[in-house]
Backbone as numpy.savetxt, mean C-alpha at the origin, in Angstrom:
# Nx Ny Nz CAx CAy CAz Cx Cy Cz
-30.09 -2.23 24.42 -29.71 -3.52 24.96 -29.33 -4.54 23.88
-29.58 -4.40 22.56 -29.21 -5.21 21.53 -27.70 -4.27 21.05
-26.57 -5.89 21.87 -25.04 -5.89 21.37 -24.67 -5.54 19.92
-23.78 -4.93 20.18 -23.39 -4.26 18.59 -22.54 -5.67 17.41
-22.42 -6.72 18.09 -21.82 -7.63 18.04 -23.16 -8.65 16.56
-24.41 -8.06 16.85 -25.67 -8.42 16.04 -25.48 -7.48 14.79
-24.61 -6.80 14.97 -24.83 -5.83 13.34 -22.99 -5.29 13.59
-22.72 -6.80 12.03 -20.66 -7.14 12.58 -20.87 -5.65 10.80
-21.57 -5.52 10.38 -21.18 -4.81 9.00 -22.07 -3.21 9.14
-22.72 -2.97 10.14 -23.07 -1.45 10.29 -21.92 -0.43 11.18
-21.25 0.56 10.62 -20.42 1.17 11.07 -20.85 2.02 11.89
-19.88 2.42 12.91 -20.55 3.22 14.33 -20.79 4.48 14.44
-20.54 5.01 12.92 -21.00 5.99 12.59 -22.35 6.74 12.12
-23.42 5.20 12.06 -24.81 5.09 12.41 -25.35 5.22 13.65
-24.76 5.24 14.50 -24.75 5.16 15.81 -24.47 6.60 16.62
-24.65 7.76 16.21 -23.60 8.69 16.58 -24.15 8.91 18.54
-25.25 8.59 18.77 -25.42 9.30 19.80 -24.75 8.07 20.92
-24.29 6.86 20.52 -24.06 5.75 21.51 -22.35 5.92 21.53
-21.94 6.54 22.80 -20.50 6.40 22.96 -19.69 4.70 23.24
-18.29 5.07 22.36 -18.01 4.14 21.92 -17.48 3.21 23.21
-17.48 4.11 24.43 -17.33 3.65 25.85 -18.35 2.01 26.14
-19.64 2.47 25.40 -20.52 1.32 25.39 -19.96 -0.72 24.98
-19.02 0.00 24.53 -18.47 -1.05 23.31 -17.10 -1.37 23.94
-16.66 -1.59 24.55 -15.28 -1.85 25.32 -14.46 -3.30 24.63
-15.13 -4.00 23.72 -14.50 -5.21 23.58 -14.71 -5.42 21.50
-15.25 -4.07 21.34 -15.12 -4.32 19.85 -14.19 -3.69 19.19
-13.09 -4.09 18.55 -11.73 -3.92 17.59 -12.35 -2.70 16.84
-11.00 -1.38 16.80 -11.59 -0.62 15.83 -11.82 -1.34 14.11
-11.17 -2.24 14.04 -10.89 -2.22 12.92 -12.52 -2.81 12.28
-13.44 -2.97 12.55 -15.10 -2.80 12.48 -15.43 -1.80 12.25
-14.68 -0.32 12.24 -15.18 0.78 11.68 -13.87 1.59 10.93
-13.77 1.25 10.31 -12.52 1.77 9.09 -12.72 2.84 8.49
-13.56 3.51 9.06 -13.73 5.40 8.65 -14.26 5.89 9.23
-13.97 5.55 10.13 -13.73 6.51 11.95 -12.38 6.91 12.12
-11.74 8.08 11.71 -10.14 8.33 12.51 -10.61 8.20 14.29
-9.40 7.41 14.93 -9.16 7.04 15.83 -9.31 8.50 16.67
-9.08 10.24 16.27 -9.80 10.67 17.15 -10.38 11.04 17.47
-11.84 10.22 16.95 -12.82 10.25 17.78 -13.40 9.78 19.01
-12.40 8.65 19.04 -12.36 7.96 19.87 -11.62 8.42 21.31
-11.41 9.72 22.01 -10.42 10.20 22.80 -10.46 9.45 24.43
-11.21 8.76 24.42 -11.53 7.74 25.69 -10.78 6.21 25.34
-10.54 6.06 24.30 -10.38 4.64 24.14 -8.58 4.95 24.74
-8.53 3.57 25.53 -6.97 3.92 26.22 -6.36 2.26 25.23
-7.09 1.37 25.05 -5.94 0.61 24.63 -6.67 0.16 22.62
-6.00 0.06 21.94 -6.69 0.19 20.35 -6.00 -1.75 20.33
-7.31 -2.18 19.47 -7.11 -3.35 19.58 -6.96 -2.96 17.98
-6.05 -3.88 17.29 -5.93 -3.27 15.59 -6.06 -5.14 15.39
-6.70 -5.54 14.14 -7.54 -6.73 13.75 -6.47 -6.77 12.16
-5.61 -6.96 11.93 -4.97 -7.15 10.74 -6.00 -8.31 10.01
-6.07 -8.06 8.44 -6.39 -8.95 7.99 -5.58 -8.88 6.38
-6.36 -10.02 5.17 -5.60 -9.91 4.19 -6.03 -10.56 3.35
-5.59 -9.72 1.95 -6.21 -11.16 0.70 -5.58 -10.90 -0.16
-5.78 -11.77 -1.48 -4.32 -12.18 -2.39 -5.27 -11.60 -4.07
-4.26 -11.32 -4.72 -5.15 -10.63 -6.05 -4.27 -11.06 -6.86
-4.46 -12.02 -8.39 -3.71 -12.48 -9.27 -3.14 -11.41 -10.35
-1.88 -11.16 -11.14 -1.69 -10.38 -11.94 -1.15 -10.79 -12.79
-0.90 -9.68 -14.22 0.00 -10.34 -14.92 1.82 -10.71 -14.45
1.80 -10.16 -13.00 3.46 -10.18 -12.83 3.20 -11.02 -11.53
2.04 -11.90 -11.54 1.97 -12.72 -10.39 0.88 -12.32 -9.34
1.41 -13.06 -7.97 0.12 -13.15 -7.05 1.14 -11.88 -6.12
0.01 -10.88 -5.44 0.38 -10.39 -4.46 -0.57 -10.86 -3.39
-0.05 -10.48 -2.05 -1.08 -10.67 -0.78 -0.55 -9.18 -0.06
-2.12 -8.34 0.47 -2.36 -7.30 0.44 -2.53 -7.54 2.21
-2.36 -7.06 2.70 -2.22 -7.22 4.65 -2.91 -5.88 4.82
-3.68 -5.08 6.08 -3.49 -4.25 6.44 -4.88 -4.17 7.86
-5.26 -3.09 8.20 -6.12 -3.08 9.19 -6.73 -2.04 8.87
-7.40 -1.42 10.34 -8.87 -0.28 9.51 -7.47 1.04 9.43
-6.21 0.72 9.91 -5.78 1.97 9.75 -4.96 2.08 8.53
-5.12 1.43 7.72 -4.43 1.60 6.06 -3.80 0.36 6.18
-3.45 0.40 4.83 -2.30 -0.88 4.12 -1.41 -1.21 4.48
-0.83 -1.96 5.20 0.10 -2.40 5.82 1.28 -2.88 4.51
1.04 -4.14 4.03 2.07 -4.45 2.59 1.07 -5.15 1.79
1.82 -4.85 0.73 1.58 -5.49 -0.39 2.83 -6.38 -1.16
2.41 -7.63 -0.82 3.86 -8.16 -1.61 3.69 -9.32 -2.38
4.95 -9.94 -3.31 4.23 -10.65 -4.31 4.48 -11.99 -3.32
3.90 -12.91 -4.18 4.03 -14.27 -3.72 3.40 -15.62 -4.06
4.05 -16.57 -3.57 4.10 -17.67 -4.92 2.76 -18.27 -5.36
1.48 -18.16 -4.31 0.33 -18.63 -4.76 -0.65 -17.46 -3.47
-2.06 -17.90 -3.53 -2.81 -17.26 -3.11 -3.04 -17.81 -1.31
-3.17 -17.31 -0.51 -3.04 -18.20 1.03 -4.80 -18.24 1.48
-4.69 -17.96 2.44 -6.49 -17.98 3.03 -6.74 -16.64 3.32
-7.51 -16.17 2.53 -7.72 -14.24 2.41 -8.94 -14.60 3.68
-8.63 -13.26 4.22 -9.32 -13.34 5.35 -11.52 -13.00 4.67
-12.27 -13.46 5.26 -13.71 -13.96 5.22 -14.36 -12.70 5.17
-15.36 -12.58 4.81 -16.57 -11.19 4.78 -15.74 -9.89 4.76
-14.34 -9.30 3.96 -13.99 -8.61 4.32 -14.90 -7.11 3.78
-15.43 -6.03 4.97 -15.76 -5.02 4.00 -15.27 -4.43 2.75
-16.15 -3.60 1.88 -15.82 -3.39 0.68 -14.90 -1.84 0.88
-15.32 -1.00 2.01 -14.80 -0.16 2.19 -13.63 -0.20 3.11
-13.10 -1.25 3.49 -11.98 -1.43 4.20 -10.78 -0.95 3.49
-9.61 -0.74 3.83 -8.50 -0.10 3.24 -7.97 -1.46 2.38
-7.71 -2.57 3.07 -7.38 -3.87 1.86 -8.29 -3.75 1.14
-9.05 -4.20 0.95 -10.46 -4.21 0.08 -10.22 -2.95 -1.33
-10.27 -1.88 -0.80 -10.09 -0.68 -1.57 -8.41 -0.70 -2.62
-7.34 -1.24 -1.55 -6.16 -1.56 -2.46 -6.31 -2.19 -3.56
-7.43 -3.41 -3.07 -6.93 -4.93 -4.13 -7.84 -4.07 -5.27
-8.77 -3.35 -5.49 -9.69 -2.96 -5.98 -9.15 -2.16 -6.96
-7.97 -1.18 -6.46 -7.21 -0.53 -7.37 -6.25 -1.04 -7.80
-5.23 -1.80 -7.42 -4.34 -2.73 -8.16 -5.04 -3.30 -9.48
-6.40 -3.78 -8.85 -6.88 -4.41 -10.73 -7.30 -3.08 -11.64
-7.30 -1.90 -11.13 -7.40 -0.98 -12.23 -6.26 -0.37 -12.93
-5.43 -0.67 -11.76 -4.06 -0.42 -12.14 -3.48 -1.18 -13.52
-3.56 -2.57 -13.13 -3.30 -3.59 -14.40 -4.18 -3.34 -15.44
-5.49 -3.06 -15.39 -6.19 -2.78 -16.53 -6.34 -1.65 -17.04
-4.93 -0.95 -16.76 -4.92 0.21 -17.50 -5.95 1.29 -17.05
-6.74 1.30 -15.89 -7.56 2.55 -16.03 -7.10 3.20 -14.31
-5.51 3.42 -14.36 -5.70 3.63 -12.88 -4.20 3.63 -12.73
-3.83 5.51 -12.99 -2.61 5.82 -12.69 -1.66 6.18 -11.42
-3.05 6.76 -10.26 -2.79 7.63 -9.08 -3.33 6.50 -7.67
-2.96 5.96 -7.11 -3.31 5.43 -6.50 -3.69 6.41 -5.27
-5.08 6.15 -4.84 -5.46 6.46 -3.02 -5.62 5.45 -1.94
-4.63 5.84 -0.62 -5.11 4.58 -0.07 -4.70 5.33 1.04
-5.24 4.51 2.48 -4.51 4.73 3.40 -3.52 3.60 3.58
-1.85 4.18 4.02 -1.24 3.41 4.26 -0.48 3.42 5.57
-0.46 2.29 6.46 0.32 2.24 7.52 1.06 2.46 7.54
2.44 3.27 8.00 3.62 2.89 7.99 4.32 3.16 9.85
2.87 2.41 10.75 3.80 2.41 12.44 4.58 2.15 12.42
5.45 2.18 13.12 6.98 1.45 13.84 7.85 1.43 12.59
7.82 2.38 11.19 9.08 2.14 10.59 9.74 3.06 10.54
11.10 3.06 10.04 12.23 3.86 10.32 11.76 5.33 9.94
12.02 6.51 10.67 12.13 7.60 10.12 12.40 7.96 8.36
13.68 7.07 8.47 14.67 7.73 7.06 13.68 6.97 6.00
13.06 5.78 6.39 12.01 4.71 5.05 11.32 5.46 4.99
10.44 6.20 5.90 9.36 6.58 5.57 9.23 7.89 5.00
10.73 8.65 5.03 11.27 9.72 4.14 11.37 9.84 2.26
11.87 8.33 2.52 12.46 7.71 0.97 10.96 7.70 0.54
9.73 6.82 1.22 8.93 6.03 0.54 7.93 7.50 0.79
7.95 8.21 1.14 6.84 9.55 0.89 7.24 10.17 -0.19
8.69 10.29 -0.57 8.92 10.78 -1.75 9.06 10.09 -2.74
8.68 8.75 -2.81 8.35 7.47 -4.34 7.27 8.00 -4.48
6.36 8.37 -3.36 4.91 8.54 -3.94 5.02 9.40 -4.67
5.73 10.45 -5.15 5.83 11.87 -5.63 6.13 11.69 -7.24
6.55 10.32 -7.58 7.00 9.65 -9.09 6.19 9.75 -9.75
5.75 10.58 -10.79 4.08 10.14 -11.34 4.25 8.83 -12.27
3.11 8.54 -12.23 3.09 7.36 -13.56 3.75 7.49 -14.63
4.54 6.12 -15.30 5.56 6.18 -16.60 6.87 7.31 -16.21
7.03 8.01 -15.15 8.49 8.40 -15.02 9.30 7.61 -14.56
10.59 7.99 -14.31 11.41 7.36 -13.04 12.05 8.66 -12.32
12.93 8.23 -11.59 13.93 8.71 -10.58 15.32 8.10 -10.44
15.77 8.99 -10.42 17.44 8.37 -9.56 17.73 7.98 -8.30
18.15 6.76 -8.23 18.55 6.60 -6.30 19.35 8.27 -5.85
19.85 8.62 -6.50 20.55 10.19 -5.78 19.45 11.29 -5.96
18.69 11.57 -6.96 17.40 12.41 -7.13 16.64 12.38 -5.54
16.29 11.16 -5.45 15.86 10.38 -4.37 16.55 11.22 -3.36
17.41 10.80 -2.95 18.55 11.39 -2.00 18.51 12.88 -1.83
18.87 13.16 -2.67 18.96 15.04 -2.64 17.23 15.44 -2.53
16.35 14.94 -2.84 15.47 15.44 -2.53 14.59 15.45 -1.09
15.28 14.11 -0.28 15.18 14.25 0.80 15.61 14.99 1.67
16.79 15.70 1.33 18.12 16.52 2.33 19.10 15.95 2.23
19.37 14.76 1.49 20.75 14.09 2.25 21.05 13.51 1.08
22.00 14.58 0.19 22.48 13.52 -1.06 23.64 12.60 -1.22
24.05 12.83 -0.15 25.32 11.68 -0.08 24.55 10.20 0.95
23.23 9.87 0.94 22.62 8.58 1.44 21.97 7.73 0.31
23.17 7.80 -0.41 21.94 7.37 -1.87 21.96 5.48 -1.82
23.08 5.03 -0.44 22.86 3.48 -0.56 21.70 3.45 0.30
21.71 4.66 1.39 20.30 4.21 2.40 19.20 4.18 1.60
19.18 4.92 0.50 18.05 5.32 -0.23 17.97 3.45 -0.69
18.63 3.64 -1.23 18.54 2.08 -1.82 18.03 0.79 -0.86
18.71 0.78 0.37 18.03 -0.25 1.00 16.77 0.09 1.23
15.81 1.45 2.02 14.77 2.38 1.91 14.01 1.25 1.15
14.40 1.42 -0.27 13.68 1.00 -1.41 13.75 -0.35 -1.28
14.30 -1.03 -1.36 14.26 -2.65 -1.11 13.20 -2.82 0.45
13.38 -2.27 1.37 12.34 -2.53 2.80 11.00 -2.04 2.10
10.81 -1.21 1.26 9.29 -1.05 0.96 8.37 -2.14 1.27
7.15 -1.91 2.04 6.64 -2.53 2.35 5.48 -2.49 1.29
5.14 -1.58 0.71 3.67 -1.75 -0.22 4.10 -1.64 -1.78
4.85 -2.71 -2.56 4.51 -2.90 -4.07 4.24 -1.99 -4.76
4.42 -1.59 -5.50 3.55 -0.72 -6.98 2.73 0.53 -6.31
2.41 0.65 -4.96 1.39 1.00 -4.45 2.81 2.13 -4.13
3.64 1.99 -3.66 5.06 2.65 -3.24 5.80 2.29 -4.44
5.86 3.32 -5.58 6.41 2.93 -6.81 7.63 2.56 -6.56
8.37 1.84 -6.03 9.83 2.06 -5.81 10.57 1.29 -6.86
9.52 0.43 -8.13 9.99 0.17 -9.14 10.65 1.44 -9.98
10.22 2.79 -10.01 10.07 3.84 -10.78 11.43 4.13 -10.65
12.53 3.74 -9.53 13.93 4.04 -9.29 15.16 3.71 -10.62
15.58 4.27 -10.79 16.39 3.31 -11.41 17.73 3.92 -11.06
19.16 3.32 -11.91 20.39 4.29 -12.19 20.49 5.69 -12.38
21.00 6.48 -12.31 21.15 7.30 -12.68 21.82 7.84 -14.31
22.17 6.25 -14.74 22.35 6.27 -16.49 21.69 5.97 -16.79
20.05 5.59 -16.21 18.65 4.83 -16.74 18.97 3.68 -16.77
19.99 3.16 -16.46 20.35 1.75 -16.11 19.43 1.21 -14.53
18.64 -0.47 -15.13 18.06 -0.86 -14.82 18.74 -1.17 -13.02
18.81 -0.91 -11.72 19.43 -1.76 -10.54 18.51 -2.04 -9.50
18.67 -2.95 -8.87 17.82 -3.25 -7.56 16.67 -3.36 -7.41
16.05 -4.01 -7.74 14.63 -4.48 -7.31 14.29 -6.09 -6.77
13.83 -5.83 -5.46 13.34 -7.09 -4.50 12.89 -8.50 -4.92
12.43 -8.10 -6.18 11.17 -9.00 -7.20 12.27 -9.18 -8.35
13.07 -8.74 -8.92 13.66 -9.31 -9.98 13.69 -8.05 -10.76
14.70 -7.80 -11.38 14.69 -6.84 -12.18 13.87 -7.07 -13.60
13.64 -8.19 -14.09 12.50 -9.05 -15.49 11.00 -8.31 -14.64
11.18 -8.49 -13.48 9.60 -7.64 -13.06 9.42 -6.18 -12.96
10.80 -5.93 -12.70 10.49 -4.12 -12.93 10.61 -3.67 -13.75
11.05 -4.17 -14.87 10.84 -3.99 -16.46 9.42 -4.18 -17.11
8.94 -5.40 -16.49 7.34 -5.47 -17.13 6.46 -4.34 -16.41
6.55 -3.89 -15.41 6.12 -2.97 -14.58 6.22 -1.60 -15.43
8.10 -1.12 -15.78 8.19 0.14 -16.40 7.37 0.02 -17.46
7.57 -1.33 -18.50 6.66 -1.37 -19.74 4.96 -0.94 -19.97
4.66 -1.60 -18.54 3.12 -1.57 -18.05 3.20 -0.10 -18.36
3.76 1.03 -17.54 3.04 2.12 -17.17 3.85 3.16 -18.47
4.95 2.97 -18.92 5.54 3.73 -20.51 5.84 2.49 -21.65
5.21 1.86 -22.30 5.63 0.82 -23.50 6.34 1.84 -24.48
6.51 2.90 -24.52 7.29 3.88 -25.64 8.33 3.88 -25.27
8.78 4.59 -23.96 10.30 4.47 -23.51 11.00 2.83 -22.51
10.18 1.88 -22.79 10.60 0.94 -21.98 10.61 -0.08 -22.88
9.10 -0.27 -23.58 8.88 -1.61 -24.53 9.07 -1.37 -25.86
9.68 -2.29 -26.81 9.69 -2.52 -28.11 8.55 -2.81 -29.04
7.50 -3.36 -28.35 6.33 -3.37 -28.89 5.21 -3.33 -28.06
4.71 -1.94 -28.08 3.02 -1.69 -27.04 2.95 -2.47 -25.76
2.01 -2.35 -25.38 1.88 -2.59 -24.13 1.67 -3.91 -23.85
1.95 -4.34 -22.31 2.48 -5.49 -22.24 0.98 -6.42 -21.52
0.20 -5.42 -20.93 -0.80 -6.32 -20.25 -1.91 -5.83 -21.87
């Protein structure tokens, strides 16, 4: 008889013998490592977006997402109102967490869950295969292309890359020309340079590393 609504930070995975039928009005996004099917009764998913902002050396990003992964990560001009008590194991939480390891150098491979509902087939083609860039390489917008199936889409590839919704997190800085010539980036090409520098200062920077 004591509402689950009295314990907002114990996950319902303490709970195993109380079906989640009990609970009709609590947002999954209160249990962020529960895959949804466990849930095979629940008919409508209430999803609770939230978000918070992390300072860098290439500026402020704000990190969006819900219990079902990362929604975006994007930069922006100051910090807004990060959402309150967010868990530590939440999928934002866990991003912003690796972004600062990222900048501090101890944190090449990123893990996360990331959303990508309702986006295009062909983006979410392009942006599964950015993930495939390891750290300090690049790619060609046509590499890109042909490695999807379709090497004559190398402008779709390109817009693909500009709609990225998750930053650094979706290397889509790692793109470049195909003469290693610097093109297209959302943020400024001065930022995808400090970025290439960040992750190779040998083949990018003139002198060591930049953070």
């Amino acid at each position: 008889n004591i509402p689950i609504s009295q314990y907002p930070n114990i996950p319902i995975s303490q709970y195993p013998n109380i079906p989640i039928s009990q609970y009709p009005n609590i947002p999954i996004s209160q249990y962020p490592n529960i895959p949804i099917s466990q849930y095979p009764n629940i008919l409508t998913l209430t999803v609770m977006y939230v978000k918070t902002y992390l300072s860098t050396p290439v500026g402020w990003f704000e990190i969006s997402g819900s219990a079902l992964g990362v929604r975006t990560v994007h930069f922006c001009e100051k910090a807004g109102e990060a959402t309150a008590h967010l868990p530590d194991d939440h999928p934002v939480s866990i991003c912003r967490r690796q972004l600062e390891e990222y900048f501090a150098g101890k944190r090449q491979v990123f893990d996360l869950k990331l959303d990508w509902s309702g986006q295009p087939e062909f983006h979410r083609q392009v942006w599964a295969e950015l993930l495939k860039i390891p750290f300090g390489k690049t790619a060609s917008y046509s590499d890109i292309a042909e490695r999807i199936g379709h090497p004559s889409a190398v402008r779709a590839v390109g817009l693909a890359n500009r709609s990225n919704p998750a930053a650094i997190v979706v290397p889509c800085h790692r793109v470049i020309g195909k003469g290693g010539e610097l093109r297209g980036y959302f943020y400024g090409l001065d930022t995808k340079m400090q970025l290439l520098r960040h992750e190779n200062p040998v083949r990018f920077a003139e002198q060591g590393e930049l953070f």
